[in-house]
N, CA, C and O atoms as a CHARMM CRD file, in Angstrom:
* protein
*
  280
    1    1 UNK  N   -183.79900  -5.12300-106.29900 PROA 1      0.00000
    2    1 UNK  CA  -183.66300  -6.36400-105.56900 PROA 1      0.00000
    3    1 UNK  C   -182.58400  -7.24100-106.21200 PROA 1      0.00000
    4    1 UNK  O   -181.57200  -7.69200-105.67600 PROA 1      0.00000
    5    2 UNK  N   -183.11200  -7.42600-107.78000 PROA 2      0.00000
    6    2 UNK  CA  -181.55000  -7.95700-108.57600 PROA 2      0.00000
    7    2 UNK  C   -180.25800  -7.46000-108.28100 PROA 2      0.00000
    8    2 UNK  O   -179.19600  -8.07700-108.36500 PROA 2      0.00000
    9    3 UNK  N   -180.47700  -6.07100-107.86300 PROA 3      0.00000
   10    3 UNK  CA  -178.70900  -5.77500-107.96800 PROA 3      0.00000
   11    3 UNK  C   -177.90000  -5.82500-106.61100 PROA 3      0.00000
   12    3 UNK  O   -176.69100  -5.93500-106.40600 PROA 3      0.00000
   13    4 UNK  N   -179.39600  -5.66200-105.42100 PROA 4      0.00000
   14    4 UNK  CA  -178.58200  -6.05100-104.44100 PROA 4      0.00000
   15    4 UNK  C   -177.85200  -7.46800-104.38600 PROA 4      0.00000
   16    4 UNK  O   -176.78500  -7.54100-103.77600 PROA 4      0.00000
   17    5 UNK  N   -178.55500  -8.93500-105.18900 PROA 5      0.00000
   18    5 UNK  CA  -178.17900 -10.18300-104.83000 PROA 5      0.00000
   19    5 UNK  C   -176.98500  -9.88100-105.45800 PROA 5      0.00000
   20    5 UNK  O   -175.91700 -10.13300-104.90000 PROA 5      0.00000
   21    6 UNK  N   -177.04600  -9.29100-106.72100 PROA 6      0.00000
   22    6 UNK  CA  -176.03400  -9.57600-107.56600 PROA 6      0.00000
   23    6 UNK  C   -174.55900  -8.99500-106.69500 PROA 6      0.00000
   24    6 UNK  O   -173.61700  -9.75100-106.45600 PROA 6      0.00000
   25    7 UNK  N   -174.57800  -7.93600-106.40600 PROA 7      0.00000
   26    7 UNK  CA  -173.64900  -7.13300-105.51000 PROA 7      0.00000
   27    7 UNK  C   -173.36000  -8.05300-104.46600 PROA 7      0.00000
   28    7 UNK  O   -172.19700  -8.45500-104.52100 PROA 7      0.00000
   29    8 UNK  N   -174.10200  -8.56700-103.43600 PROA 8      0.00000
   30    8 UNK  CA  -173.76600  -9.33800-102.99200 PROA 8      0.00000
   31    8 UNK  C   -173.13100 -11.12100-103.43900 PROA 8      0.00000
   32    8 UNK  O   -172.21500 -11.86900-103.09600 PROA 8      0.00000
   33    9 UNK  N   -173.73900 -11.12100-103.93700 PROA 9      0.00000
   34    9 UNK  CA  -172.54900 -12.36700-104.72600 PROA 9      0.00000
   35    9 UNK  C   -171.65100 -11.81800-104.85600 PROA 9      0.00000
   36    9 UNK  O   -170.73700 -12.14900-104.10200 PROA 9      0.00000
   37   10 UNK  N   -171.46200 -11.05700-105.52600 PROA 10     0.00000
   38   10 UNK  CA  -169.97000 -10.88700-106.01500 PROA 10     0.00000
   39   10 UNK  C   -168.88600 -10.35900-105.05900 PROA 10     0.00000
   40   10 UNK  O   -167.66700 -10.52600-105.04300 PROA 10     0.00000
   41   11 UNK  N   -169.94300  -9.48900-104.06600 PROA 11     0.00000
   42   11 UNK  CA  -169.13200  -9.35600-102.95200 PROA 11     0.00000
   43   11 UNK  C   -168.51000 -11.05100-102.17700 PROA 11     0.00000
   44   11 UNK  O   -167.33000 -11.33600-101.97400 PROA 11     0.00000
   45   12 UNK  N   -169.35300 -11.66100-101.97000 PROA 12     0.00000
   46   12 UNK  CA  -168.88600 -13.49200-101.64300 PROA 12     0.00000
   47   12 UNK  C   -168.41000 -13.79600-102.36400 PROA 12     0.00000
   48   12 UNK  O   -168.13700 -14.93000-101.97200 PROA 12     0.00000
   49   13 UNK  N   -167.83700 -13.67700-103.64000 PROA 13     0.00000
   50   13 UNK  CA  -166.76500 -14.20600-104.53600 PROA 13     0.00000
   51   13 UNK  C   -165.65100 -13.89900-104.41800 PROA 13     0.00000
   52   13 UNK  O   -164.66500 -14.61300-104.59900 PROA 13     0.00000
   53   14 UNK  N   -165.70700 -12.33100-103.96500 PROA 14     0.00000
   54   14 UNK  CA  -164.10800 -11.92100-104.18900 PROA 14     0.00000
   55   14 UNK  C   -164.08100 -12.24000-102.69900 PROA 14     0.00000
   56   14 UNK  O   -162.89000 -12.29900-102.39200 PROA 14     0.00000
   57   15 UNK  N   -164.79900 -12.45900-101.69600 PROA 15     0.00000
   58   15 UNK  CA  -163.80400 -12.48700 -99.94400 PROA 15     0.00000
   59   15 UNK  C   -163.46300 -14.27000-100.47400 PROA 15     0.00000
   60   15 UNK  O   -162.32500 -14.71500-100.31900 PROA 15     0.00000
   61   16 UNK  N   -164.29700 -14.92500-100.93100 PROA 16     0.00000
   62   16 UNK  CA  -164.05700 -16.31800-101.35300 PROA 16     0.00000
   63   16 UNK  C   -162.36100 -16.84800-102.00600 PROA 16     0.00000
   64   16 UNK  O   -161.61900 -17.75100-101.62200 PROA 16     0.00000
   65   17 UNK  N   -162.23300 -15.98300-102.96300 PROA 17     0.00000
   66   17 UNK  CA  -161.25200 -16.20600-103.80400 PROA 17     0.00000
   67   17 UNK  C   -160.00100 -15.21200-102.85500 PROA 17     0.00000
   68   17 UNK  O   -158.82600 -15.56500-102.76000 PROA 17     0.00000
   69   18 UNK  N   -160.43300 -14.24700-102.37200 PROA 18     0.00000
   70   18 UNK  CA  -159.32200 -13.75500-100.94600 PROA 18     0.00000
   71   18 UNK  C   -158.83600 -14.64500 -99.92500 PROA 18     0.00000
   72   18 UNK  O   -157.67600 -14.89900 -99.59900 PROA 18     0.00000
   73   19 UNK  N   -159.92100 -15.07100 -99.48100 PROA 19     0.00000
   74   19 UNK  CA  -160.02500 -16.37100 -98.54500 PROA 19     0.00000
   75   19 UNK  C   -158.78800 -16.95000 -98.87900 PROA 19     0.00000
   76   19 UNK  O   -157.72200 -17.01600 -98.26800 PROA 19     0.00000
   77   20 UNK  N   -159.25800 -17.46800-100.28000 PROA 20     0.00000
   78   20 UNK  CA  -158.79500 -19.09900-100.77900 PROA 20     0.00000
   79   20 UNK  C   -156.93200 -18.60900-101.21900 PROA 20     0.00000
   80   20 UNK  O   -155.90900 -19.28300-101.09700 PROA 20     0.00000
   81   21 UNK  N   -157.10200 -17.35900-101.67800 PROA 21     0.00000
   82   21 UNK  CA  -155.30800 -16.96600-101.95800 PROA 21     0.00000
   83   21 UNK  C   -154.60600 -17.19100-100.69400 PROA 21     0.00000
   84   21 UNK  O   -153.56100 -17.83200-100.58600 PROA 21     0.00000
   85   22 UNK  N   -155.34900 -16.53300 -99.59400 PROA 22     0.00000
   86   22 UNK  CA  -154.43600 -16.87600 -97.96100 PROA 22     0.00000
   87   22 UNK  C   -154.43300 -17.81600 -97.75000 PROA 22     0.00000
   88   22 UNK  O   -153.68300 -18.05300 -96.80300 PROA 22     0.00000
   89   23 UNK  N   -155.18300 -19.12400 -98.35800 PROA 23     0.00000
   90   23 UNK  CA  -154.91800 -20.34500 -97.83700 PROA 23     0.00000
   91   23 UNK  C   -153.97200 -21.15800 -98.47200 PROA 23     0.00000
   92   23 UNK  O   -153.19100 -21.95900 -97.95800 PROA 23     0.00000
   93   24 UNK  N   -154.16700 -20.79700 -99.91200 PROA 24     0.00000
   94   24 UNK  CA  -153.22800 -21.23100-100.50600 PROA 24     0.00000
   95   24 UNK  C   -151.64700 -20.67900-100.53800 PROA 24     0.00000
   96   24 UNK  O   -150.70000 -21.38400-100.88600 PROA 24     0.00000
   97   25 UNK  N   -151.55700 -19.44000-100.15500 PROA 25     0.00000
   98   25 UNK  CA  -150.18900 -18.77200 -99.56400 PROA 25     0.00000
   99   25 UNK  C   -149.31200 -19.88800 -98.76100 PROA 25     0.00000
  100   25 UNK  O   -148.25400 -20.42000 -99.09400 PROA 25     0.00000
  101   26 UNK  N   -150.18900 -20.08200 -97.46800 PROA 26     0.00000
  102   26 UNK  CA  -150.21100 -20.76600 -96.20800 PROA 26     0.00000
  103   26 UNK  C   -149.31600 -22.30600 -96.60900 PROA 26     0.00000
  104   26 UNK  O   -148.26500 -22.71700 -96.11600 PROA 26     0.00000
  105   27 UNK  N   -150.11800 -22.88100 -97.60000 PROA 27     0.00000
  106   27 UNK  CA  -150.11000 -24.10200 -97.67300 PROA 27     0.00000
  107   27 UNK  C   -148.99800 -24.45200 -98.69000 PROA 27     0.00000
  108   27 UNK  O   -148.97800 -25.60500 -99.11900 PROA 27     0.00000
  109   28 UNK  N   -147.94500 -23.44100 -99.17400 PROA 28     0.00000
  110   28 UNK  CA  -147.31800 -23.60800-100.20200 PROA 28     0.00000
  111   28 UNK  C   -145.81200 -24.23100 -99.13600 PROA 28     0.00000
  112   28 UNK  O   -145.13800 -25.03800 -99.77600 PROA 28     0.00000
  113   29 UNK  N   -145.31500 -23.97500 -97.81300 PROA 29     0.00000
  114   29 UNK  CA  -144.62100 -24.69300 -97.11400 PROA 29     0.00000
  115   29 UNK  C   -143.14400 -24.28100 -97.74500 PROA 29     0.00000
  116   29 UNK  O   -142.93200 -23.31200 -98.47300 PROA 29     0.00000
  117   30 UNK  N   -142.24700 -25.18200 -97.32000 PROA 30     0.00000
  118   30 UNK  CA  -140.50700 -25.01200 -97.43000 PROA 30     0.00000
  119   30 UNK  C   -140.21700 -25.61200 -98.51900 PROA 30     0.00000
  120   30 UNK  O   -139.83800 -26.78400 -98.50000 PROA 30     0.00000
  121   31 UNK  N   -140.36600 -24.79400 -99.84400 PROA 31     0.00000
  122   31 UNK  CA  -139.74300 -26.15800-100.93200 PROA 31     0.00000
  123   31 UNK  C   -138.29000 -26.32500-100.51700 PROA 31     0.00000
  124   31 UNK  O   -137.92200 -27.46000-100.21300 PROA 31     0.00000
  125   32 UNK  N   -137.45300 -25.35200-100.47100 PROA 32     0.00000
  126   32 UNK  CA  -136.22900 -26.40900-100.26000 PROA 32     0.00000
  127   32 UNK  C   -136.04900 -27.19200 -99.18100 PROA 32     0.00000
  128   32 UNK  O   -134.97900 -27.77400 -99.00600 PROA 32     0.00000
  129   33 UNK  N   -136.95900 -27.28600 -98.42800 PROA 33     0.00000
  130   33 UNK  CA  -136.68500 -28.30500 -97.34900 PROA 33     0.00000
  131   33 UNK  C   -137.47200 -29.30200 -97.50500 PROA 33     0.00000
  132   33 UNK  O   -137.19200 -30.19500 -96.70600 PROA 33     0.00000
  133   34 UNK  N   -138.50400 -29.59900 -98.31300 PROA 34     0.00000
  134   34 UNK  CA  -139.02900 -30.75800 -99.23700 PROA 34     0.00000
  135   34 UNK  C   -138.15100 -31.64300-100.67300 PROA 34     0.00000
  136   34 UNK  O   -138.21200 -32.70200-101.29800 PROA 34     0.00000
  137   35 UNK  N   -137.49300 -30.57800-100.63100 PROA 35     0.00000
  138   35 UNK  CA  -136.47000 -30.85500-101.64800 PROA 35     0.00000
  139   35 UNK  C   -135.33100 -32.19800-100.96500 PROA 35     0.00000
  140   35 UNK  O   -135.11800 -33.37600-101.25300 PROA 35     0.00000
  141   36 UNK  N   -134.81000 -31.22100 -99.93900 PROA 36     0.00000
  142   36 UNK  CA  -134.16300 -32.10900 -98.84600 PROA 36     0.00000
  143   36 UNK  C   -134.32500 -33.13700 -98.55100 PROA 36     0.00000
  144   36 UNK  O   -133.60300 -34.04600 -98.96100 PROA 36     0.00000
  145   37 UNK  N   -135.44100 -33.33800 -97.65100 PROA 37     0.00000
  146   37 UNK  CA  -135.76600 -34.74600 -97.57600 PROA 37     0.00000
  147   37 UNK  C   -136.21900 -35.60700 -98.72800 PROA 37     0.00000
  148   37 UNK  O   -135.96400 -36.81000 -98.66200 PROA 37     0.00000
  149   38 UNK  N   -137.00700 -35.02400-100.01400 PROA 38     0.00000
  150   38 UNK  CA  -137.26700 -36.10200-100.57600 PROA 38     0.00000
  151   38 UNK  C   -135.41500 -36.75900-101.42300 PROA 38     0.00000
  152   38 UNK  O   -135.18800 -37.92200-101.75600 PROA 38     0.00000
  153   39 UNK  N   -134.48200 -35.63000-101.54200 PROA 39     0.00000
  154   39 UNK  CA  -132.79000 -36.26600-101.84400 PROA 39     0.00000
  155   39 UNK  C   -132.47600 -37.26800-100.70000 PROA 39     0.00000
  156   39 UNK  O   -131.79600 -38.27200-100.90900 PROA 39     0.00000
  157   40 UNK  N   -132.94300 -36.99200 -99.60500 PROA 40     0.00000
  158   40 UNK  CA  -132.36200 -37.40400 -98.56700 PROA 40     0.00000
  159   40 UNK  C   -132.67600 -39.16700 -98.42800 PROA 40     0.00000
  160   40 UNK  O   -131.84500 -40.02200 -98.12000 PROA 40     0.00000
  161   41 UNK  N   -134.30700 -39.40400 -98.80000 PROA 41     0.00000
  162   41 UNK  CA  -135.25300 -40.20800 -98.50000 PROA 41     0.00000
  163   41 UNK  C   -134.34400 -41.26800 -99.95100 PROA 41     0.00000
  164   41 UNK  O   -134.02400 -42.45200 -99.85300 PROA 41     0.00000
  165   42 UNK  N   -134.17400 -40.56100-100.89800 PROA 42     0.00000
  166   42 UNK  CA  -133.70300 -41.67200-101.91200 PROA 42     0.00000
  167   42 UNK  C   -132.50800 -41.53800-101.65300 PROA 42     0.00000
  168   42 UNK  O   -132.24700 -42.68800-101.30100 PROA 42     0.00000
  169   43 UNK  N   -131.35000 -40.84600-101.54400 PROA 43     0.00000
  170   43 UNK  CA  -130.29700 -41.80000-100.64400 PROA 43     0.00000
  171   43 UNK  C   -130.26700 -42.94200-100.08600 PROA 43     0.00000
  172   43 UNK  O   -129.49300 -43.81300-100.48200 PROA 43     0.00000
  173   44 UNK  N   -131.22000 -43.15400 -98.93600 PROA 44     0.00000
  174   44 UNK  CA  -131.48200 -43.82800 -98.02400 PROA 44     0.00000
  175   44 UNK  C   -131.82600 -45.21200 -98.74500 PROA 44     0.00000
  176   44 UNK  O   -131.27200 -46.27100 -98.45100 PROA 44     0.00000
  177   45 UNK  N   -132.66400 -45.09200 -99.58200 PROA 45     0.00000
  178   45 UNK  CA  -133.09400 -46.21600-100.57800 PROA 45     0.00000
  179   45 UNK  C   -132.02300 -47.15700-101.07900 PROA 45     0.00000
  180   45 UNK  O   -131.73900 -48.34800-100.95400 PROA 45     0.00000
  181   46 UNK  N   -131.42000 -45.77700-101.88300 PROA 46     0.00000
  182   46 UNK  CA  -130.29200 -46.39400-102.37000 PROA 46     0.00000
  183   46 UNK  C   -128.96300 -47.14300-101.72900 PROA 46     0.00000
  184   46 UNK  O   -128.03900 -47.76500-102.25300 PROA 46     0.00000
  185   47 UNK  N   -129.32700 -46.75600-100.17100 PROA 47     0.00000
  186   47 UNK  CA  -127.99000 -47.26100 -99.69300 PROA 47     0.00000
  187   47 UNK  C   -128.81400 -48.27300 -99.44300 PROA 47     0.00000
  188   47 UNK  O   -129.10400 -48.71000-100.55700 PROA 47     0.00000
  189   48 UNK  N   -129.25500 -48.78000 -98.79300 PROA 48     0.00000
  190   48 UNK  CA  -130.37600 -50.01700 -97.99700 PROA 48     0.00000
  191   48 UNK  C   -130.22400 -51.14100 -99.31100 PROA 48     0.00000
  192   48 UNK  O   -129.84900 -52.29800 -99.12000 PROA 48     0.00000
  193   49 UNK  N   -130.55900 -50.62900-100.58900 PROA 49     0.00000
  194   49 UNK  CA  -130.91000 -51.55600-101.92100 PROA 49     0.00000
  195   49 UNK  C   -129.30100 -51.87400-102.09200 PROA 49     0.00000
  196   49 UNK  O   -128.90900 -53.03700-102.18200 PROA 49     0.00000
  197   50 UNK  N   -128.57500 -50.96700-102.12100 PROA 50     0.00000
  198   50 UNK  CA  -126.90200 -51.54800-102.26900 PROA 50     0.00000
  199   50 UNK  C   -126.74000 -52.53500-101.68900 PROA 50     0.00000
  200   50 UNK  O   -126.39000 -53.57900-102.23900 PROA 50     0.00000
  201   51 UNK  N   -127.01300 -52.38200-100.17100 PROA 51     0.00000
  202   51 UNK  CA  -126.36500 -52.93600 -99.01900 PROA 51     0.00000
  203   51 UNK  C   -127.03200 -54.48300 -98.74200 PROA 51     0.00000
  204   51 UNK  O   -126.43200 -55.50600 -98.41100 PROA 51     0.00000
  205   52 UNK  N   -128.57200 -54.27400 -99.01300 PROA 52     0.00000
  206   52 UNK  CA  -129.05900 -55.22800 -98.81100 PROA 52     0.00000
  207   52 UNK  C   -129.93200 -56.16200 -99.99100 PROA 52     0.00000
  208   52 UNK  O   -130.71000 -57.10400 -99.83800 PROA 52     0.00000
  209   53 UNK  N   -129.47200 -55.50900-101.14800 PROA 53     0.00000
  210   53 UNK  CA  -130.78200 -55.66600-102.48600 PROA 53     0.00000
  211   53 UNK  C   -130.52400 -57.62400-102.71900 PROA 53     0.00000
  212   53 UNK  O   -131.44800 -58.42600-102.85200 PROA 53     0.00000
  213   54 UNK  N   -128.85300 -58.01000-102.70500 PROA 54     0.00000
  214   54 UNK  CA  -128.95400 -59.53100-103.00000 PROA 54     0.00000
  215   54 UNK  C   -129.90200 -60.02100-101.78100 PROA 54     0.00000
  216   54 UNK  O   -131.06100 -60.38400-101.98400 PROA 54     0.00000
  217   55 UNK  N   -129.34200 -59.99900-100.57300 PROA 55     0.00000
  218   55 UNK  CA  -130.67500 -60.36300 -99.47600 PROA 55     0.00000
  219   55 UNK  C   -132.03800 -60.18500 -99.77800 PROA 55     0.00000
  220   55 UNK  O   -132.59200 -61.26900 -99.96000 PROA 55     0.00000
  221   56 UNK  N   -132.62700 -59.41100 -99.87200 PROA 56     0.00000
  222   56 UNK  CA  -133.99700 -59.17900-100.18100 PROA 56     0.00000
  223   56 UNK  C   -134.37100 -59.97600-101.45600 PROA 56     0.00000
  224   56 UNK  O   -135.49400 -60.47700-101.50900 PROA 56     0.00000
  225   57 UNK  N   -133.30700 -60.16300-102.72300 PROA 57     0.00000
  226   57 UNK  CA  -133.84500 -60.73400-103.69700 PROA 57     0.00000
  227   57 UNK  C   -134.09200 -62.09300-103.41900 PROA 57     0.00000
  228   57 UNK  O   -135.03500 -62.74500-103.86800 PROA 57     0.00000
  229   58 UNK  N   -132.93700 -62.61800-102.42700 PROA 58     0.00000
  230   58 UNK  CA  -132.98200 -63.78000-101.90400 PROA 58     0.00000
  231   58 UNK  C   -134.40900 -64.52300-101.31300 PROA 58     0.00000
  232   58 UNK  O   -135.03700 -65.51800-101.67300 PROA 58     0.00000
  233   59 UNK  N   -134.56600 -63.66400-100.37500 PROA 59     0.00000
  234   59 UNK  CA  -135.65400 -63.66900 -99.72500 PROA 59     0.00000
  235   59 UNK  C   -136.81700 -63.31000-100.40000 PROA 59     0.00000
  236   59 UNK  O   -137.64200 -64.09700 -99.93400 PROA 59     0.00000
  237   60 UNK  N   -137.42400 -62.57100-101.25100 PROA 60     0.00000
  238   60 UNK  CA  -138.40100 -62.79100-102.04900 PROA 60     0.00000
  239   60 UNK  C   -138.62000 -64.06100-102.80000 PROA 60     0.00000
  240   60 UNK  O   -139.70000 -64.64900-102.75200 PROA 60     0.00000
  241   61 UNK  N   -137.25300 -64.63500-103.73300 PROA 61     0.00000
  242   61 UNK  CA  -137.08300 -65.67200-104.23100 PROA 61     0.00000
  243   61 UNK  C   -137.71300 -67.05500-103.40800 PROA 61     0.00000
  244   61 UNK  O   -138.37500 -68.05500-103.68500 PROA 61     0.00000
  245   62 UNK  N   -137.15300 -66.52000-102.39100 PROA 62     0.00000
  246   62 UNK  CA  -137.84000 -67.81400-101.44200 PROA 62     0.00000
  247   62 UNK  C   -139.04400 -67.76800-100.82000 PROA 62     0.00000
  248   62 UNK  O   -139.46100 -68.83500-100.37000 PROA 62     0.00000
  249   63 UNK  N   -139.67200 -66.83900-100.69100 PROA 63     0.00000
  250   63 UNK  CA  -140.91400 -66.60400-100.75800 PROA 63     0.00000
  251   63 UNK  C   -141.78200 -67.15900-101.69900 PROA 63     0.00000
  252   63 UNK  O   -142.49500 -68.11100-101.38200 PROA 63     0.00000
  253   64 UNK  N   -141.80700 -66.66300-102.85300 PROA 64     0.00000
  254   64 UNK  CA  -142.22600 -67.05800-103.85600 PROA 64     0.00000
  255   64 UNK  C   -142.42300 -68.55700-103.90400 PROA 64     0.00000
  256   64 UNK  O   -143.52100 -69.11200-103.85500 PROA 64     0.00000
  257   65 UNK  N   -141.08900 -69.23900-104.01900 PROA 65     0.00000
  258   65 UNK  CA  -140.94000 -70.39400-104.34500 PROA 65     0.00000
  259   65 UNK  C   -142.29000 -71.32200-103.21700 PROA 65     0.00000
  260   65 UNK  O   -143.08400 -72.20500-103.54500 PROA 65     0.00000
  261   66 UNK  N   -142.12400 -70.81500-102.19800 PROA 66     0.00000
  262   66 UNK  CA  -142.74800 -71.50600-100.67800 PROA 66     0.00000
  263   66 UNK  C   -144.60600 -71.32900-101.45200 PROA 66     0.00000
  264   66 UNK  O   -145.38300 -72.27500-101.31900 PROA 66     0.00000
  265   67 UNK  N   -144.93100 -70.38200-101.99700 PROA 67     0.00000
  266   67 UNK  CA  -146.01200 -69.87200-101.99700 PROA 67     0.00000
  267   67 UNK  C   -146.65200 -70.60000-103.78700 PROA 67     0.00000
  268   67 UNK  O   -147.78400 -70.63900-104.26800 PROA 67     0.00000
  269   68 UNK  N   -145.20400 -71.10300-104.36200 PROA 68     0.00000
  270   68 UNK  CA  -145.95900 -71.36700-105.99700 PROA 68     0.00000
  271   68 UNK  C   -145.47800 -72.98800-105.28600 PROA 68     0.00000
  272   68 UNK  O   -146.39600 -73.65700-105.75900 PROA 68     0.00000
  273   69 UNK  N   -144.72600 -73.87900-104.56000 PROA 69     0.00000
  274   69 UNK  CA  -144.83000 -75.19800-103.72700 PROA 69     0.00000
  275   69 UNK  C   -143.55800 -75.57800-104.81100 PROA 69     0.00000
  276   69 UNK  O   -143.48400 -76.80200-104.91900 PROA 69     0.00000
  277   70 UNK  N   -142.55900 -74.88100-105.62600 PROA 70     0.00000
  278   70 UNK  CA  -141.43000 -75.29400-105.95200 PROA 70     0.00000
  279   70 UNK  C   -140.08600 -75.68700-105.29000 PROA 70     0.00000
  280   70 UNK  O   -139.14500 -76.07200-105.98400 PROA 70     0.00000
């Protein structure tokens, strides 16, 4: 009776850990095209913060100020 459970567990371990390799196969996706966009995404940053970073500081500044009553 022990060796059937046991056999059977272990049989559910290894389809488990089979399972779980195909899923994790699956889920591993396009690194270089994650790569891509995340270069792409900080570009984007960086141009926006060039282009617009005195504005925004501006505008926080004055925010602030409105919100501490200076």
């Amino acid at each position: 009776m022990f060796d059937r459970l046991a056999t059977r567990a272990h049989r559910a371990a290894i389809r488990l850990r089979t399972a779980w390799g195909d899923l994790h196969e699956e889920e591993r996706g396009d690194i270089p095209g994650w790569v891509l966009v995340t270069l792409m995404t900080a570009a984007i940053v960086v141009a926006v913060w060039a282009l617009a970073g005195p504005a925004l500081t501006g505008l926080f500044q004055q925010a602030m100020d409105r919100v501490t009553g200076m």
